[in-house]
C-alpha positions as CSV (number, residue, x, y, z in Angstrom):
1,X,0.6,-7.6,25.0
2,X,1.4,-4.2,26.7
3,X,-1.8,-2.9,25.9
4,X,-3.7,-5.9,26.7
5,X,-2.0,-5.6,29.9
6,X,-0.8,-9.4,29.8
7,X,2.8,-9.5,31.8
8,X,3.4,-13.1,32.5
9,X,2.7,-15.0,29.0
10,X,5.3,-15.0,26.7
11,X,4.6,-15.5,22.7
12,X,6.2,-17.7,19.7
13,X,4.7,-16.7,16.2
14,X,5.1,-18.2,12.9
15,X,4.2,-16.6,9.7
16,X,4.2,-17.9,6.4
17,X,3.6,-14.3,3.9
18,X,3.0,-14.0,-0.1
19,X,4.8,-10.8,0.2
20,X,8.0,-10.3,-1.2
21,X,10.1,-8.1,1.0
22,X,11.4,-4.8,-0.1
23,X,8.8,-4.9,-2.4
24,X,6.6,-1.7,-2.0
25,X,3.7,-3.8,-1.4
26,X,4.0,-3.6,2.7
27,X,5.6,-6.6,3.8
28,X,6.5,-5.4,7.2
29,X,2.7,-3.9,8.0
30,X,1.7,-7.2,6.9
31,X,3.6,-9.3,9.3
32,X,2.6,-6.4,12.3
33,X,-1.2,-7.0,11.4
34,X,-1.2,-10.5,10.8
35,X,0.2,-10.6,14.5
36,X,-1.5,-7.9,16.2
37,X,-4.9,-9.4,14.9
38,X,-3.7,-13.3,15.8
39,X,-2.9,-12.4,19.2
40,X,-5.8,-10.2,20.0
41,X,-8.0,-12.8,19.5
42,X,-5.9,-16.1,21.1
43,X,-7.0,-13.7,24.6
44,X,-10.7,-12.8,23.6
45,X,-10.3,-10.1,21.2
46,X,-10.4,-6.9,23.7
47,X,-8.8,-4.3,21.2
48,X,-10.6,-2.4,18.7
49,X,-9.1,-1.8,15.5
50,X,-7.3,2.0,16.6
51,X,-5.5,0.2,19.3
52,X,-4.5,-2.7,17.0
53,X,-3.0,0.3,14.8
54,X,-1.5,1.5,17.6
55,X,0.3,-1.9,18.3
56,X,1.1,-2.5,14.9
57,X,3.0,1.0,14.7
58,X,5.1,-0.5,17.7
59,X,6.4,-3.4,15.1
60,X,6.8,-1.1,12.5
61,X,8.9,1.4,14.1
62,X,11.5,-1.1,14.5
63,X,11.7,-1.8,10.9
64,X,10.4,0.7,8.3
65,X,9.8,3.1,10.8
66,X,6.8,5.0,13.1
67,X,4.0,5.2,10.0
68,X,0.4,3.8,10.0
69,X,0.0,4.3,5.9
70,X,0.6,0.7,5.8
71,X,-0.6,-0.5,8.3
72,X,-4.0,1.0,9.2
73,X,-5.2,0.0,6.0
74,X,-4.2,-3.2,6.6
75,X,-6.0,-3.4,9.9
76,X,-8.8,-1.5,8.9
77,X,-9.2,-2.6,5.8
78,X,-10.4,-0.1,2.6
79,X,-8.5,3.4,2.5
80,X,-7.6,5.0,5.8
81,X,-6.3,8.7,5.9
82,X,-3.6,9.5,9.1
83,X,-4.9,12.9,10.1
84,X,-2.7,13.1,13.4
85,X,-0.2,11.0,15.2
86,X,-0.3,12.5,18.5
87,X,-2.7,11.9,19.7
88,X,-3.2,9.2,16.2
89,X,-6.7,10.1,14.3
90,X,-7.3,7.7,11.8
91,X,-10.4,8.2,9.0
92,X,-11.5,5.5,7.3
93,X,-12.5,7.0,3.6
94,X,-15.4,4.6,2.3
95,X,-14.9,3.2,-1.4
96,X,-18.9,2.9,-2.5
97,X,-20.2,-0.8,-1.9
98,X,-21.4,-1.1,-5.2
99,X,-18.5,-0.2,-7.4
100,X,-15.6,-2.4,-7.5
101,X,-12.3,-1.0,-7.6
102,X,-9.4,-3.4,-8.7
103,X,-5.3,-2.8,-8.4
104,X,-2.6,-4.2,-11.0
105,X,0.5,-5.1,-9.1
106,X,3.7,-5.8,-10.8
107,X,6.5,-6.6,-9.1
108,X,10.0,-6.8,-10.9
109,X,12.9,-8.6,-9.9
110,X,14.9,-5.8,-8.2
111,X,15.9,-4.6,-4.7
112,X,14.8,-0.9,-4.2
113,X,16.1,-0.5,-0.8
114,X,13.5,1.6,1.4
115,X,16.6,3.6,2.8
116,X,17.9,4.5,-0.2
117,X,15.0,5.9,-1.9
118,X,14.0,7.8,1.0
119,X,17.0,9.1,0.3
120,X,16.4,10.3,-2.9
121,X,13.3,12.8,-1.9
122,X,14.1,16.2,-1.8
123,X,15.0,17.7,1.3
124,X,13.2,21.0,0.4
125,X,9.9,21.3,-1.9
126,X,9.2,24.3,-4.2
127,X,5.9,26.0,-3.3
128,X,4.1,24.8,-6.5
129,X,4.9,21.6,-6.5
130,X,3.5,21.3,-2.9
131,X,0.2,23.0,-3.4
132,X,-0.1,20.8,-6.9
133,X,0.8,17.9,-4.9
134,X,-2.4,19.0,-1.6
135,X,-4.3,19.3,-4.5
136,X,-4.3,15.3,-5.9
137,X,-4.2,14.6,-2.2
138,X,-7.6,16.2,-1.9
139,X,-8.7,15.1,-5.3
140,X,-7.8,11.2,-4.2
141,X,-9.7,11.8,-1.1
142,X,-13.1,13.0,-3.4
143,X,-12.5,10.5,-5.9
144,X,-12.1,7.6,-3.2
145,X,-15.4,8.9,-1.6
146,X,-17.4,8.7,-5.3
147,X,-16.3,6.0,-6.5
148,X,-14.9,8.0,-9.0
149,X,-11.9,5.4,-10.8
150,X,-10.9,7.8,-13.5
151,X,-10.4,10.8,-11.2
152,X,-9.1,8.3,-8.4
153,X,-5.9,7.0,-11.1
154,X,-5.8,10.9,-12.3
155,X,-4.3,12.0,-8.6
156,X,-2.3,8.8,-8.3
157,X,-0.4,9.7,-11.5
158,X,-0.1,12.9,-10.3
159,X,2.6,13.2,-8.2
160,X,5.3,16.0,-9.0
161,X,7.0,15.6,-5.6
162,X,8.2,11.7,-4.9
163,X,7.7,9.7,-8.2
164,X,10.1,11.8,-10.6
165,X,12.7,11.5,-8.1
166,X,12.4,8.0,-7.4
167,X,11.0,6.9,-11.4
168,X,14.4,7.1,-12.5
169,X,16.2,4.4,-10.0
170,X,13.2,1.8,-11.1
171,X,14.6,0.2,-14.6
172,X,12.1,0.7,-16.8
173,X,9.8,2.4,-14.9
174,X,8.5,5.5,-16.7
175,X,8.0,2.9,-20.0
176,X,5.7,0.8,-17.5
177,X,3.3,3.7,-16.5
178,X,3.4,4.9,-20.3
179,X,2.5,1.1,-21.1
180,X,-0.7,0.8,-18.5
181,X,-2.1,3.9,-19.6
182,X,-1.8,3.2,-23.1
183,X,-3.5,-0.6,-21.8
184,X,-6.5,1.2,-20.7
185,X,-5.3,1.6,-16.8
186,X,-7.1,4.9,-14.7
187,X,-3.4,5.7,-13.5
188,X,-0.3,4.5,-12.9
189,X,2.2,5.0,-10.1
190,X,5.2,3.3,-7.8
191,X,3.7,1.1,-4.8
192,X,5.3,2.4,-1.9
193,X,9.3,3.2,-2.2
194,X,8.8,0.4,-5.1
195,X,9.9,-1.5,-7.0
196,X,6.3,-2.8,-7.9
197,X,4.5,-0.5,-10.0
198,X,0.4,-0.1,-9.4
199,X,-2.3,0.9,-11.7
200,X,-5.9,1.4,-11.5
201,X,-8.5,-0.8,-13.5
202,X,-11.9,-1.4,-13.6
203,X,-12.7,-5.4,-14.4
204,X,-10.9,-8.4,-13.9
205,X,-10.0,-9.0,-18.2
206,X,-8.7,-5.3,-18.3
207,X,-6.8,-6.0,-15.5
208,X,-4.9,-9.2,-16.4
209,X,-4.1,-7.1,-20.0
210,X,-2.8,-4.1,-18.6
211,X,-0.5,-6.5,-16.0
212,X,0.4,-7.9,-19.7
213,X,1.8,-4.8,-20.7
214,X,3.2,-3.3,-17.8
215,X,5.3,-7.0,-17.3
216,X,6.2,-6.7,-21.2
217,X,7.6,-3.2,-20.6
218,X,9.3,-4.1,-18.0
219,X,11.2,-6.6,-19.4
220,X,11.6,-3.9,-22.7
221,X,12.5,-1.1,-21.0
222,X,14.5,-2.1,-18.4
223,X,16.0,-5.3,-18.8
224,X,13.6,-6.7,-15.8
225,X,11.6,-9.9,-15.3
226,X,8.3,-9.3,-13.5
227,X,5.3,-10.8,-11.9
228,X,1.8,-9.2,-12.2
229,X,-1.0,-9.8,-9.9
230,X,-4.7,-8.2,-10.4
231,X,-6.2,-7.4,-6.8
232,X,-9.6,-6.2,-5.4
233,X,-10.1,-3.7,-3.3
234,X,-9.7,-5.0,0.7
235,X,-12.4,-3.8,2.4
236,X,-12.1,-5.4,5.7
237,X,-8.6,-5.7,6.8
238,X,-7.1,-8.6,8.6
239,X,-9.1,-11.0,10.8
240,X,-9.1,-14.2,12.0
241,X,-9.7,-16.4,9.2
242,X,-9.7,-19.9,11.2
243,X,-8.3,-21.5,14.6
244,X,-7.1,-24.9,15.9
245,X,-8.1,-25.8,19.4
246,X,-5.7,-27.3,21.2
């Protein structure tokens, strides 16, 4: 509203999410997108999409904390990389229109607080593990840009700074990676500070088997019952999808 420089109208929203909270998945930059966009465009739609960031990052600030890597995605749509904050430089890194890139989501039923496993990452990082972990960041980047899927779910299985610290506080969650990868899945990770795990597939049919697997090892490996879903690629973002005059 601020930023739209509307003073005298006050606002009543109602969401209705699929999200599960605490769930890795982004809940919270879901609900800041989903309203940023809604009320940009109940008075004519004056932002572009760097100042919807900027008003989403307001919302999230008060929840999960001042970060745009949910929410510029969702607002932008695709992958985004946060080069700066101040002043904030967002790139949009484009996925090739003519491959299709598709994300296995499974989401266990367990709380993995956001503030305790921040609270599990290493206060410190030893130098080799750092210039490993610039290297996947660079080799996601290149991947993202090719369309390369295999090197893509290579870098995002990569990690030797966050995911061993945070693996072990996730029932069953090193047996689930081991599981997608074994499925036929380009990579394998923890979505956010979890608990859903991700992988990386190519084609619906691989997709809904490696979801198989991942919710069976789960369930094996630690104890869990889980839900898998088999996404696309996003590449628009949120937007108005339809309105009711009144």
């Amino acid at each position: 509203m601020k930023l739209l420089n509307i003073r005298s109208v006050g606002l009543s929203l109602s969401l209705e999410k699929g999200l599960p909270l605490g769930s890795g998945l982004g809940s919270s930059a879901a609900s800041a997108a989903a309203a940023a966009v809604a009320v940009n465009e109940l008075f004519g739609g004056k932002l572009d999409s760097r100042e919807l960031v900027l008003a989403g990052l307001e919302s999230e600030a008060k929840v999960s904390g001042y970060h745009a890597d949910n929410i510029a995605p969702a607002i932008m749509g695709g992958f985004v990389l946060i080069r700066s904050y101040d002043p904030l430089e967002l790139m949009r890194l484009e996925f090739p229109a003519d491959k299709e890139l598709l994300f296995v989501l499974v989401s266990p039923e367990f709380e993995a607080p956001t503030k305790k496993m921040r609270a599990a990452l290493p206060l410190e990082i030893a130098m080799p593990h750092h210039v490993w972990n610039c290297s996947q960041a660079g080799a996601l980047v290149a991947s993202i840009l090719g369309g390369d899927l295999a090197g893509l779910g290579k870098a995002l299985s990569s990690d030797k700074i966050v995911e061993p610290k945070r693996a072990p506080l996730i029932p069953g969650m090193e047996g689930v990676k081991k599981a997608a990868l074994e499925a036929g899945a380009f990579g394998c990770t923890i979505s956010g500070a979890g608990p859903t795990a991700v992988a990386v597939v190519e084609g619906e049919e691989r997709g809904e088997e490696v979801g198989k697997r991942m919710v069976e090892a789960f369930r094996r490996e630690g104890n869990l019952e889980s839900v898998a879903m088999v996404k696309r690629l996003d590449r628009i973002g949120a937007r108005l999808v339809s309105s009711v005059a009144r």
